[in-house]
C-alpha positions, 0 to 999 in steps of 0.5 A: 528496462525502466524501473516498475514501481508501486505506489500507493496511496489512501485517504481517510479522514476523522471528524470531530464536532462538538455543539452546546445548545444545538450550536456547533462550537468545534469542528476538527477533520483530521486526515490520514494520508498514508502512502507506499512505494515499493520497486517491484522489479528489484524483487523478481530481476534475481529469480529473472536471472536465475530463470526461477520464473521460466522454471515457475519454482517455488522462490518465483511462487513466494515473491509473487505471493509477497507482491500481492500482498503488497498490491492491497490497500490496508486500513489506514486506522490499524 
C-alpha cells in the first residue's frame, strides 16, 4: 500500500497603504503562505496491525480524533 499523506496549504495576505493628500505614497502586501504535511497511515498502520480498528477501541477512537483535528485549516494570523 503507497503512503496517504495530508498536505495542506492556505493563503492569506496583508495590506498596508499609506496616502498623504489623497496620494497613495506606500502600498506593502505581505503574504502569509502557511503549509502542513502529515503521513496519515503512519499513525493507524499500529492500531491496523493490532486490529484496534476491527475492534473499534478506544486507541482507534483517539487517533482518529487526532486526524481530524489535523484535517481543519487553522487561521494563519494565530
Amino acid at each position: 500500500m503507497g503512503k496517504r499523506k495530508l498536505r495542506q496549504s492556505s493563503e492569506q495576505n496583508t495590506g498596508d497603504s499609506k496616502y498623504e493628500r489623497g496620494a497613495l505614497v506606500s502600498d506593502v502586501n505581505t503574504p502569509k503562505d502557511p503549509s502542513r504535511s502529515a503521513d496519515l497511515l503512519s499513525m493507524l498502520e499500529p492500531l491496523i496491525d493490532n486490529a484496534d480498528a476491527t475492534r473499534d477501541t478506544a486507541a482507534w477512537q483517539r487517533a482518529l480524533s487526532k486526524i481530524h483535528a489535523m484535517t481543519v485549516l487553522k487561521d494563519a494570523s494565530n
